[in-house]
N, CA, C and O of each residue as an XYZ file, in Angstrom:
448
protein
N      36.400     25.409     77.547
C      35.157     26.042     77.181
C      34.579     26.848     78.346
O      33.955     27.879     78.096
N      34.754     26.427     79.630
C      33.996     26.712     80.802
C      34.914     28.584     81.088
O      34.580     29.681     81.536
N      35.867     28.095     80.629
C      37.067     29.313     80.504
C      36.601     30.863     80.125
O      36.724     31.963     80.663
N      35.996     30.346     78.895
C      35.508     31.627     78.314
C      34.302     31.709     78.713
O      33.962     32.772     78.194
N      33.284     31.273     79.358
C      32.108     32.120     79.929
C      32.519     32.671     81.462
O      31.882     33.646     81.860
N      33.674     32.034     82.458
C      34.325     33.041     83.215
C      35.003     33.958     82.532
O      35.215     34.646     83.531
N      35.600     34.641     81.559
C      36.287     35.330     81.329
C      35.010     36.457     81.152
O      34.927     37.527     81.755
N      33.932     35.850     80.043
C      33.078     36.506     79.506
C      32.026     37.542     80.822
O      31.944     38.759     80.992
N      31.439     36.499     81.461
C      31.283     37.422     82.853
C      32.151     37.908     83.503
O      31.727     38.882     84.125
N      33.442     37.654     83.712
C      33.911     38.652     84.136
C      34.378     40.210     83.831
O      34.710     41.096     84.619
N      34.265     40.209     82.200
C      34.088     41.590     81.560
C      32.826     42.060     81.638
O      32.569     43.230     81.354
N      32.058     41.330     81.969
C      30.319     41.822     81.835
C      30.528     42.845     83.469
O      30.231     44.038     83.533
N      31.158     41.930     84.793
C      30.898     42.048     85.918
C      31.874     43.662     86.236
O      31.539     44.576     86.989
N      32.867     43.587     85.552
C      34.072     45.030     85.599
C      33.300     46.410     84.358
O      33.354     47.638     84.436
N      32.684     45.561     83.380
C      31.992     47.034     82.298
C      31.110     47.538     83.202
O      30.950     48.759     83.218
N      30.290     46.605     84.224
C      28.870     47.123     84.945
C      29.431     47.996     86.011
O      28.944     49.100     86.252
N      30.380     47.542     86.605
C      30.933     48.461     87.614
C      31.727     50.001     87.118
O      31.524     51.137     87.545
N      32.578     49.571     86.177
C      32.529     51.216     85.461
C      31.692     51.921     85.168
O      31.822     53.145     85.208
N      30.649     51.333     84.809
C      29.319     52.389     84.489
C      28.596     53.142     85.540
O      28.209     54.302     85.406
N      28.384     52.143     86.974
C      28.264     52.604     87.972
C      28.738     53.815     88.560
O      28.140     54.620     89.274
N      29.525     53.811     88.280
C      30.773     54.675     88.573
C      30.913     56.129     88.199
O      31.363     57.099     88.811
N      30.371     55.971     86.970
C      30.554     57.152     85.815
C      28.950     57.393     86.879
O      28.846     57.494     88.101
N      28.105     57.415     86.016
C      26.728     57.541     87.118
C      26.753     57.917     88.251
O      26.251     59.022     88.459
N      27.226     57.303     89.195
C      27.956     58.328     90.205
C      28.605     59.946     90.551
O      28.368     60.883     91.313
N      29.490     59.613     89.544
C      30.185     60.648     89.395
C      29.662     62.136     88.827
O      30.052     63.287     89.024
N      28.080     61.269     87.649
C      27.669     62.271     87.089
C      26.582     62.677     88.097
O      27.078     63.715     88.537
N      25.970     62.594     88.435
C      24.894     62.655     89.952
C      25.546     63.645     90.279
O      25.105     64.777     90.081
N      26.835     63.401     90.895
C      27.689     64.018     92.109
C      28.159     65.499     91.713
O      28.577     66.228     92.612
N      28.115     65.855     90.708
C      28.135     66.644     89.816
C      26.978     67.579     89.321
O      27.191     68.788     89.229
N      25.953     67.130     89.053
C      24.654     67.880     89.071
C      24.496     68.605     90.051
O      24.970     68.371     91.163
N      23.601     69.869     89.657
C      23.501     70.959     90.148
C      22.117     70.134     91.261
O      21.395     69.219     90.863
N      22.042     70.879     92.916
C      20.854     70.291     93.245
C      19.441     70.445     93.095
O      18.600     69.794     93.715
N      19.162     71.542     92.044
C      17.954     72.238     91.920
C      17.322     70.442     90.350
O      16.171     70.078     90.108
N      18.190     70.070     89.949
C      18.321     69.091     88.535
C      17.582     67.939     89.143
O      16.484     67.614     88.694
N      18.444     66.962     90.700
C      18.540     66.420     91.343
C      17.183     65.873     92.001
O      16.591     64.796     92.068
N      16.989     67.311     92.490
C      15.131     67.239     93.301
C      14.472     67.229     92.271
O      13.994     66.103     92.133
N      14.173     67.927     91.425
C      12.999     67.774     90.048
C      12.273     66.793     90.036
O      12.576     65.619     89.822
N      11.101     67.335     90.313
C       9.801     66.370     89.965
C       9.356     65.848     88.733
O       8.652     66.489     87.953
N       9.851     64.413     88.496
C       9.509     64.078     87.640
C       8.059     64.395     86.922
O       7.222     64.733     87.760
N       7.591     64.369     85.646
C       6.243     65.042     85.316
C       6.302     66.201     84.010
O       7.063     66.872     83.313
N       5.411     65.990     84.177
C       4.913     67.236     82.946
C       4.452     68.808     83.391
O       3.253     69.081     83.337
N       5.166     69.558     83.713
C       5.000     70.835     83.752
C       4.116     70.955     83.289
O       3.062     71.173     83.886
N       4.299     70.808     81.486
C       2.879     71.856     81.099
C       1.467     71.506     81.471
O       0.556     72.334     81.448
N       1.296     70.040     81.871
C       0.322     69.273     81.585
C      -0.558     70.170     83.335
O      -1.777     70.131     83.501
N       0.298     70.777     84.240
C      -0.012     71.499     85.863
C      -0.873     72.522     85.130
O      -2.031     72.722     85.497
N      -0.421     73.069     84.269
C      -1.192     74.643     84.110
C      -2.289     74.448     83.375
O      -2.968     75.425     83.058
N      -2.773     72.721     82.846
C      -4.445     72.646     82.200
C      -5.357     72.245     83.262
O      -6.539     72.584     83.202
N      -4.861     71.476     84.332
C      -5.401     70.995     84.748
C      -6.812     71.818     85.302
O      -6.653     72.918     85.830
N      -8.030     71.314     85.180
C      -9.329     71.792     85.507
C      -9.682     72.616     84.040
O     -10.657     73.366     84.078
N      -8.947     72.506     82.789
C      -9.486     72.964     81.691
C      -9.760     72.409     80.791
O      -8.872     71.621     80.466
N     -11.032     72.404     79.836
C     -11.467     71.621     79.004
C     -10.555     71.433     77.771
O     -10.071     72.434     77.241
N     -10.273     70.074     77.242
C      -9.396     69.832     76.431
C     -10.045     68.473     75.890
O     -10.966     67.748     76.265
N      -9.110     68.470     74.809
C      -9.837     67.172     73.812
C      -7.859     66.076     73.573
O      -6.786     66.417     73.075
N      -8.217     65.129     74.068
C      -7.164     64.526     73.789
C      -6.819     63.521     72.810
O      -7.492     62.490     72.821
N      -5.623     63.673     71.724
C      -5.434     62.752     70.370
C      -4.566     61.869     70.642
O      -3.435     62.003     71.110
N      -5.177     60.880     70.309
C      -4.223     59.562     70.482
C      -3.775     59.093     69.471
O      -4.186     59.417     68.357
N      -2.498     57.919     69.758
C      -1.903     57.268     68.538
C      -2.506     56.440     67.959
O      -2.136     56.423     66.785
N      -3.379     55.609     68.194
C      -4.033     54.656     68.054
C      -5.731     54.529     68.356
O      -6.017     53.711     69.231
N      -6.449     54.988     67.953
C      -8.108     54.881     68.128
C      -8.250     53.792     68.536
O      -8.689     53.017     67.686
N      -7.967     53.151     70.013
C      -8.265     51.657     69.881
C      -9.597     52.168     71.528
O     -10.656     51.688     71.933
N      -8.764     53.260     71.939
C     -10.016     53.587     73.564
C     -11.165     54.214     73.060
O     -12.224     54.000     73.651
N     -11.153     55.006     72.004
C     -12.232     55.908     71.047
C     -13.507     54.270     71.100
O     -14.566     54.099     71.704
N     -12.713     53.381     70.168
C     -13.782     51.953     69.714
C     -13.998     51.676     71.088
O     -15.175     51.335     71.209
N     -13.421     51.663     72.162
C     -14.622     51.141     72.995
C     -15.187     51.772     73.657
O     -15.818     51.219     74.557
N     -15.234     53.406     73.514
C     -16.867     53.760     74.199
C     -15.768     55.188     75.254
O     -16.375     56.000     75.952
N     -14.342     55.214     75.160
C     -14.109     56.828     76.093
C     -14.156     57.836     74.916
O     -14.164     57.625     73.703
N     -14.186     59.031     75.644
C     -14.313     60.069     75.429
C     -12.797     61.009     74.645
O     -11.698     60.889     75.186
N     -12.903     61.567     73.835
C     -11.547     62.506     73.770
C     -11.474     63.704     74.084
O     -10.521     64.431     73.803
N     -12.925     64.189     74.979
C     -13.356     65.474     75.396
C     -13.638     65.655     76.796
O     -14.397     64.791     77.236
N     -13.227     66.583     77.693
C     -13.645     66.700     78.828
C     -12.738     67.309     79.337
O     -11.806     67.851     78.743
N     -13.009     67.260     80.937
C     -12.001     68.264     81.538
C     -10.658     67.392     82.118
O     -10.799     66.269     82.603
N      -9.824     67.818     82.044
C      -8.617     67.076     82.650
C      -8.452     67.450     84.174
O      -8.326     68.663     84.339
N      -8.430     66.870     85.060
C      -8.730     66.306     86.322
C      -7.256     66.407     86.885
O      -6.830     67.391     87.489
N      -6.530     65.257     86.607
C      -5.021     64.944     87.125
C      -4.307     64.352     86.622
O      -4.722     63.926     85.544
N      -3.000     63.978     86.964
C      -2.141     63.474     86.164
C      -0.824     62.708     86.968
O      -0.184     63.222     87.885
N      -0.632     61.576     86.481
C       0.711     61.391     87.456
C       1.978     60.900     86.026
O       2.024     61.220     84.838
N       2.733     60.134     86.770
C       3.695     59.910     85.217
C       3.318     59.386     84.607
O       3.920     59.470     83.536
N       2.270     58.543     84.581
C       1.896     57.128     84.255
C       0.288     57.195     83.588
O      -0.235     56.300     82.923
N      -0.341     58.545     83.973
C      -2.494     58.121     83.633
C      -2.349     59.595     84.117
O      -1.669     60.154     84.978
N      -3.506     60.087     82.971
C      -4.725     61.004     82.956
C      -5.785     60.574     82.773
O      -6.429     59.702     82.190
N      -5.854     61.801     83.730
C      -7.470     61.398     84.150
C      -8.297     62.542     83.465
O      -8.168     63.761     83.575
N      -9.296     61.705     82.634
C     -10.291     63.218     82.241
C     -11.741     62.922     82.940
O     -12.240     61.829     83.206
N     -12.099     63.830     83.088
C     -13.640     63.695     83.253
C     -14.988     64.190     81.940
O     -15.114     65.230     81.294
N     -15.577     63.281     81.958
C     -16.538     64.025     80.604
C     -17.781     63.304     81.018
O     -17.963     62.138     81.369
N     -18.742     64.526     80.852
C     -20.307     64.291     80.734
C     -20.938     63.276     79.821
O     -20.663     63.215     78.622
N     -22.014     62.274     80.583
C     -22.294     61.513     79.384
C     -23.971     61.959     78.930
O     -24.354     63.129     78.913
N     -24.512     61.224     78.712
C     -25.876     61.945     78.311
C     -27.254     62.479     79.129
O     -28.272     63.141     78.926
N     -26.475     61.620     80.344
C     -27.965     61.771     81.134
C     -27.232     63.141     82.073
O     -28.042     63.417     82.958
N     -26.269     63.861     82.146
C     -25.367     64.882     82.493
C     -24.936     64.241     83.929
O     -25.115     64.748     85.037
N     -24.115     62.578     83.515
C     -23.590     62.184     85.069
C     -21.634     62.666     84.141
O     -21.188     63.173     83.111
N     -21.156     62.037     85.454
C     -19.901     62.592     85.455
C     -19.295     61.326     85.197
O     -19.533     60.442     86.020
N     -18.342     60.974     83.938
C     -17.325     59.723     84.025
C     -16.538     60.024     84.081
O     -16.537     61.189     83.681
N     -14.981     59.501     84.575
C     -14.009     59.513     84.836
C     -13.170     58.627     83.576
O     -13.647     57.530     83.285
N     -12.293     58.963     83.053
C     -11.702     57.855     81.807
C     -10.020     58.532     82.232
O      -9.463     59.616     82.402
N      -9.737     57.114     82.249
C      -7.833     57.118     82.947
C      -7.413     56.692     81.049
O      -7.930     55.928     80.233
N      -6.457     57.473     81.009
C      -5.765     56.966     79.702
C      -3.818     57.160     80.048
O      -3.189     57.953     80.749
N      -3.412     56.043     79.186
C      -1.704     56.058     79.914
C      -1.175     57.264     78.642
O      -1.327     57.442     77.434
N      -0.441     57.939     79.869
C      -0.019     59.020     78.893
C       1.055     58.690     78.017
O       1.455     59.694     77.427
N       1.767     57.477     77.669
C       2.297     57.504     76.356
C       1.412     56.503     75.253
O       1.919     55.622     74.559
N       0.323     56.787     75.277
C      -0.437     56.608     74.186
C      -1.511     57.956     73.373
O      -2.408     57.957     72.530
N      -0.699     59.130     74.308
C      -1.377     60.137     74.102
C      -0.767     60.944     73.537
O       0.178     61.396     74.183
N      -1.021     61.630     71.823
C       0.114     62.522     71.204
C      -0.154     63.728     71.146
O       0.600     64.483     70.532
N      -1.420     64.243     71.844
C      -1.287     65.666     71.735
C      -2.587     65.907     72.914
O      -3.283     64.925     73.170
N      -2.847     67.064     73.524
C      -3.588     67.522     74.286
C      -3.771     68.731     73.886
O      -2.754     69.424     73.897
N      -4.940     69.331     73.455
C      -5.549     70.763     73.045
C      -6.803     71.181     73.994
O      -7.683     70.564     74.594
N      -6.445     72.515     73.827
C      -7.419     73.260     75.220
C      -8.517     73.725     74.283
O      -8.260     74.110     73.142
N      -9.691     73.686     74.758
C     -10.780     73.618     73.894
C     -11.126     75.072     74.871
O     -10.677     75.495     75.937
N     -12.309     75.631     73.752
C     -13.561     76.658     74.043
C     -14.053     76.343     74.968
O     -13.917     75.155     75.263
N     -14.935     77.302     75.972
C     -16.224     76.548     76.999
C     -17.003     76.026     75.806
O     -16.907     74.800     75.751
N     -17.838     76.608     74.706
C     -18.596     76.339     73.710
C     -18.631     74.826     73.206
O     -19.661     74.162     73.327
N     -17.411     74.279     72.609
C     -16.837     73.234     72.153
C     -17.177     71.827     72.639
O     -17.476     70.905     71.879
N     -17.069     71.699     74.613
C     -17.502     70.178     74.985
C     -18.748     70.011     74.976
O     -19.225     68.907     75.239
């Protein structure tokens, strides 16, 4: 019995190392302009500092009190940041993770 869970890791331990391998190989192969690429959202560079309204999958940040309007601030792989006016005209900051976010639209000055 003990037989076949050495055998069994040992196909686990030789598939992982072929894969390695291939991965390697494909790296080694890529062009270097592919290689350096900054992970990120291109398009998301050319809003930044413009007013936009952001739609989510799920209304669950709407119920507790952020905003889907304001200006977009920054961004890393992981959180945007918007900023939006609240009533007394102070400035909040609301971080939302960008895969809960399905669309981003650039709004009017008029609109926020």
């Amino acid at each position: 019995m003990t037989y076949w869970y050495i055998i069994i890791i040992g196909i686990m331990v030789v598939g992982f190392g072929n894969l390695s391998n291939k991965i390697d190989k494909i790296m080694k192969n890529m062009p270097d302009s592919t290689k350096n690429a900054k992970a990120g959202f291109p398009s998301l560079k050319e809003i930044i500092g413009k007013k936009v309204e952001i739609a989510f999958d799920d209304d669950t940040a709407l119920i507790y009190g952020y905003k889907s309007k304001g200006i977009l601030k920054e961004y890393n792989k992981t959180w945007l940041v918007l900023e939006a006016s609240d009533r007394k005209n102070g400035k909040e900051l609301f971080y939302y993770r960008i895969y809960n976010v399905s669309s981003i639209n650039i709004l009017d000055k008029e609109e926020v």
